[in-house]
Structure formats: structure tokens, C-alpha cells
DRENBA-336291 format. One record per residue: x, y, z of N, C-alpha, C, O in turn. Coordinates in steps of 0.05 Angstrom, whole numbers, plus 5000, padded with zeros to 4 digits. Example, Ala and Ser with C-alpha at 12.3 -4.5 7.8 and 13.67 -1.06 7.14 Angstrom:
2
526448865156524649105156526449345156528549345169/525749555142527349795143525850015157526850235161/
***
This chain:
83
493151175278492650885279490850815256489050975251/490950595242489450435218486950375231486650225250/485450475221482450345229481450015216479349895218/483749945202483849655199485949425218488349455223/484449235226486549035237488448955213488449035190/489748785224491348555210490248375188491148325166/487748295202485748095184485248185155485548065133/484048495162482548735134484748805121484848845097/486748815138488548865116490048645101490648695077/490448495108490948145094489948135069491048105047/486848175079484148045061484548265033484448165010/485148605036484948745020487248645002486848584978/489848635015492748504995492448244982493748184962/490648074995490247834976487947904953487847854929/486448024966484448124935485148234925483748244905/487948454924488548634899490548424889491948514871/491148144897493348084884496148134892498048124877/496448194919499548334925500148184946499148154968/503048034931504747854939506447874955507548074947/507847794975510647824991511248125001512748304995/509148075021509048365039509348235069509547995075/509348385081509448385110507848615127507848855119/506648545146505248805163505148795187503448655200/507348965199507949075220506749255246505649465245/507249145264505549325283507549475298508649325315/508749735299509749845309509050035329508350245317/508650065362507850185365504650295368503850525373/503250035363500750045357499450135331497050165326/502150175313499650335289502050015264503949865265/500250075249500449795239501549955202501050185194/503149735188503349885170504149595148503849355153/505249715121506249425102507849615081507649815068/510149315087511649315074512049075048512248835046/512049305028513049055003514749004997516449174995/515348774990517748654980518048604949517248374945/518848724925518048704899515848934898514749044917/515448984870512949144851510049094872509648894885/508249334870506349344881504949544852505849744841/502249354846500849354827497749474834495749334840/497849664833494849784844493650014822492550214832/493749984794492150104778489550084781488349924796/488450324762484550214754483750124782483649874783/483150244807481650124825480050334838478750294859/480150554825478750764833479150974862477751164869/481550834876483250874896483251214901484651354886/481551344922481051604931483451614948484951804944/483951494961486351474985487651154983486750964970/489351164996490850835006489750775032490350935050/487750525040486950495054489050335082488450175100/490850415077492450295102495350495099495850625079/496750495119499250535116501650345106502050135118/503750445077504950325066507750425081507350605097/510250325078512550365099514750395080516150605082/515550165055517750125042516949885022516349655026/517050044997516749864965519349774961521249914954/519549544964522649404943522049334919522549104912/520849564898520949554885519049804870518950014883/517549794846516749974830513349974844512349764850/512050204847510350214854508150434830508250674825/506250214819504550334804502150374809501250154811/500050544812498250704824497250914803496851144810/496950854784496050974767492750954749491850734748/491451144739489951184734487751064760486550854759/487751234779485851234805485151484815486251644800/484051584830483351884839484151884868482451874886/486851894873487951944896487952194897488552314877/487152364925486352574932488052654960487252834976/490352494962491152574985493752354990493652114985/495652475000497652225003498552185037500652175050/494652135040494952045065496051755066495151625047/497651635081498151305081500551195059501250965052/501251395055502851475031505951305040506951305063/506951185020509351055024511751235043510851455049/513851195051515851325063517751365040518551585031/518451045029521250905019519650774993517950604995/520350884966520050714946522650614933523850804923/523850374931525750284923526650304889528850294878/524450344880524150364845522350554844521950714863/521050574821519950824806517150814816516250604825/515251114812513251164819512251184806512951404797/509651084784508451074766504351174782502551014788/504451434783502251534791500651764780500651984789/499251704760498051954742495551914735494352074721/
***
């Protein structure tokens, strides 16, 4: 389960800038889905602080120090840009 509600997680997708998602509660554990490119460079990102489900589109994540692909997408619809 996400140790963030709905709210924290809202608040984090509107401050990185990330548009036309949706977040789902399945089951009690909560997760997001994007619709289009998801843009998460340069943010210093140790982990993904929520669970991601399905990118419709290209997902970039690059230059951050992810240490774990806890929360880690299922379904990326386009390319993975993570180094």
C-alpha cells in the first residue's frame, strides 16, 4: 500500500508538471496511470514515490539516482529513457 493518499499524490504530479493521468484505487493500494509522455528528469529521484501502472507513452527518468525499481511501471507504451 502507498503511504501517500490521493491528495500527496495529486500535489506531487502537479508539481512535477505531469499532465493527463489518472489514479486509481484498486483494492486499497492506489496507483497512476499516464496518458501520453511522463517527464521526470534531473530530480534527484532515489525511488518513485508512488506506484505507476501504464505509460501511454515514452517515459523519461533519466539522470536521477534510482536505486530500486520499487513502484516501478508494469506497462510502458513507448520507450524508456533511464540512465
Amino acid at each position: 500500500m502507498n503511504s501517500m493518499n490521493p491528495q500527496q499524490i495529486k500535489t506531487w504530479l502537479d508539481n512535477n508538471h505531469v499532465l493527463n493521468y489518472d489514479i486509481v484505487n484498486f483494492n486499497n493500494d492506489l496507483f497512476v496511470n499516464i496518458f501520453g509522455n511522463l517527464n521526470l528528469p534531473y530530480l534527484d529521484l532515489e525511488y518513485l514515490p508512488f506506484k505507476f501502472n501504464v505509460i501511454k507513452g515514452d517515459f523519461f527518468c533519466n539522470h536521477n539516482k534510482l536505486k530500486s525499481f520499487n513502484n516501478f511501471l508494469e506497462i510502458i507504451e513507448g520507450n524508456l529513457y533511464c540512465y
